[in-house]
N, C-alpha and C positions, 0 to 999 in steps of 0.2 A: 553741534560740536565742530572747531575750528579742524580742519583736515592739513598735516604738513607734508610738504611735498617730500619725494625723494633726498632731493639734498636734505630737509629739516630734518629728514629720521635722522640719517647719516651723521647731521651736526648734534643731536641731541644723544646720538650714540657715544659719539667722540667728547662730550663733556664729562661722561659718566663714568669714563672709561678711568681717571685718574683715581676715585673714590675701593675700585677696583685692584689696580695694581700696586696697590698703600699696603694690600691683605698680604704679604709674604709670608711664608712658611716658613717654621723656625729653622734655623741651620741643626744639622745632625747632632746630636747628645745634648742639647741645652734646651732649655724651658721657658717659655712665652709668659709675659704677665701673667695674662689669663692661666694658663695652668697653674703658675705659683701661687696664687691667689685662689685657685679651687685645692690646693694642697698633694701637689704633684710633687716629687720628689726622682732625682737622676739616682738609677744605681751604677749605672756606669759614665766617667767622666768623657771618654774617646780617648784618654793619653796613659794610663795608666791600671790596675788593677788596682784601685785602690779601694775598702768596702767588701772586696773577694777574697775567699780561702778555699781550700781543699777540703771536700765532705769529709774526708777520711781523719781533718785536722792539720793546723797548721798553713804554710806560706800558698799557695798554688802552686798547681804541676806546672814545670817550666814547659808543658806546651801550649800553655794559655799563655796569647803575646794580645798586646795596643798595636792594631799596626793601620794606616790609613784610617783612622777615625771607627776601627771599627774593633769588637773583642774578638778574636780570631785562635779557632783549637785549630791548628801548626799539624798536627800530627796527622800521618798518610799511611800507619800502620794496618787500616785495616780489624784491629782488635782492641777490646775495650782494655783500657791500661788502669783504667779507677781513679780517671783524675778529674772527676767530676766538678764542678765549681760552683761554690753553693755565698748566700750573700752570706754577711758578720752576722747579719738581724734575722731576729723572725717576724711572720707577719701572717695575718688571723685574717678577719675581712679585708680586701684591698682589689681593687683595679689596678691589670699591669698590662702592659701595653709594648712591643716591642718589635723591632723587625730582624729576619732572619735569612741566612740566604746558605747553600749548599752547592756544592758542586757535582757532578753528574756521579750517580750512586752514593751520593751522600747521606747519613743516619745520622741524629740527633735528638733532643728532645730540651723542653722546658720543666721541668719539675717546682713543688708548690707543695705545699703542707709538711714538707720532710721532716726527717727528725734523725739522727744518727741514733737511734735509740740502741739499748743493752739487748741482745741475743740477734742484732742483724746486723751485715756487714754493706750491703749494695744501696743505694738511697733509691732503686726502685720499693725496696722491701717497705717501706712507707710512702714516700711521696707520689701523689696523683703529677701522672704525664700530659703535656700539651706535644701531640709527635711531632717533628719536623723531620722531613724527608725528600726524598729526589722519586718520585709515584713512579716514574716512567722507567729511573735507572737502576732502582733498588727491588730485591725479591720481596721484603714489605711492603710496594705498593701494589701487589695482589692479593692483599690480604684486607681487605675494606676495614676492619678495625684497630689497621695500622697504618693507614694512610696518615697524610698530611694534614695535622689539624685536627685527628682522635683526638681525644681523651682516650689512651692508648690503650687497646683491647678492650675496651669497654663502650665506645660510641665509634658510629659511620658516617665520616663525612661525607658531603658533596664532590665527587673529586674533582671537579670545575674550581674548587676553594684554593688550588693551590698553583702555584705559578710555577714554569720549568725552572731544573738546575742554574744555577747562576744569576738567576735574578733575586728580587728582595722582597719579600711577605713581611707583611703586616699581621703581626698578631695580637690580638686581645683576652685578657681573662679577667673573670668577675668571680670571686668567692664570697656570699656570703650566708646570712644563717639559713641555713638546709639547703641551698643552692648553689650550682654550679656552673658557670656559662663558660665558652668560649668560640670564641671567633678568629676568623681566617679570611684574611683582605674583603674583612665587613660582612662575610658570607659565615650565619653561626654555624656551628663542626659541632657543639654539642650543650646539652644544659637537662640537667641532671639534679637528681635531688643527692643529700649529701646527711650522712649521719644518723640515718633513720633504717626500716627496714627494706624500703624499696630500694636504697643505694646499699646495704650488704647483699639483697638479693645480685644484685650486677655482678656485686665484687664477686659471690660465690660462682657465677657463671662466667667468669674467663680467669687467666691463666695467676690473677691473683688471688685465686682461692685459699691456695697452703702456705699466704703471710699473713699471720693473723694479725700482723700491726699498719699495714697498708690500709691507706685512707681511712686510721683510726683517728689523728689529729687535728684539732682544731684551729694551730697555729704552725709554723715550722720556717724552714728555710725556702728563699728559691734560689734556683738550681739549673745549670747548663752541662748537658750528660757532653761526656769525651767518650764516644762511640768506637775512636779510632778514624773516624774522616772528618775531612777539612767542612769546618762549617764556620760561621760569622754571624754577630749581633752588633746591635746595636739600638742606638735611640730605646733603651732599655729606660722605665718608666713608671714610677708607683704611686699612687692615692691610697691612702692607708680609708678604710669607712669608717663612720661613727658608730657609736655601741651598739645602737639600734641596727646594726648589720647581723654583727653577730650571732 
């Protein structure tokens, strides 16, 4: 075998190096060939709320703003106000994928499967939680199945899965028939069975025991809880799966 010197690595590094920096990452809110072609779809644009309404019905709460590229709940209240933001569509099996960021003692969460249904008023009373939280600033990140990254009250994540206040998590979630995954900057936070009697058993064992419609459904909205503090999305992301998910 021909041996190359020092310099040869060096020049063989440096040819290869262009093939490399061709790989850009897509810019925030938009979609790569590649994704569009695997059946990715933006739910949020970066400049508007367009696609978004209020759980409760109707336009969104004015403290959901577009601001720097990113969906941002405005509100420093401190108390949940009910202005939850949930998409137009529903959506059954799908991969959603998005990133979140909080500010120090910040509370949020991603909601999925919801359903405004007749005799409930809060869209936890239905929709399974992905939590998003500030671990260190918040009295829920002493509570291991309300850190960042549950499946809220119902699984423990890694608390290594989430990154301090002010910075930007990656999060992923996978529904589909009988299962439940989710992930937290690539580190899974939980995966679960779903619709059977090992996932009522769960539900009977935390604090959504006495809603009988919680994680009854098999399609619903998703959903960005207004907790009352400042929290931000973006690069918000969905692949609907084929029926064979179901």
């Amino acid at each position: 075998m021909r041996r190359l010197s020092i310099a040869g690595i060096c020049l063989v590094a440096l040819v290869a190096m262009p093939a490399l920096a061709g790989q850009k990452a897509a810019a925030p809110n938009t979609l790569t060939a590649s994704e569009r072609a695997q059946g990715w779809q933006l739910l949020f644009n970066g400049r508007n709320l367009s696609g978004w309404r209020s759980f409760g019905g109707g336009a969104a709460s004015p403290n959901w703003v577009a601001r720097d590229g990113a969906l941002v709940l405005a509100s420093k209240t401190g108390e949940m106000s009910g202005g939850d933001l949930v998409t137009a569509d529903d959506y059954g099996a799908f991969d959603l994928t998005l990133d979140w960021k909080v500010e120090r003692g910040g509370n949020s969460g991603v909601f999925y499967l919801a359903r405004n249904a007749p005799g409930t008023r809060n869209i936890y009373e239905t929709g399974i939680e992905m939590q998003v939280l500030d671990n260190a600033g918040h009295p829920d990140g002493k509570i291991p199945s309300h850190r960042a990254g549950s499946l809220y009250d119902i699984t423990v994540p890694p608390l290594s899965a989430a990154r301090p206040a002010g910075s930007w998590n990656h999060a992923r979630l996978r529904v589909e028939r009988g299962r439940i995954r989710q992930w937290l900057n690539g580190t899974l936070t939980a995966d679960v069975p779903f619709g059977n009697d090992a996932w009522r058993k769960r539900v009977a064992a935390s604090k959504f025991a006495t809603m009988p419609l919680f994680g009854t459904f098999p399609s619903g909205v998703i959903g960005l809880q207004d907790h009352g503090e400042t929290v931000a999305f973006r690069n918000i992301k969905i692949r609907k799966l084929g029926a064979s998910a179901l």
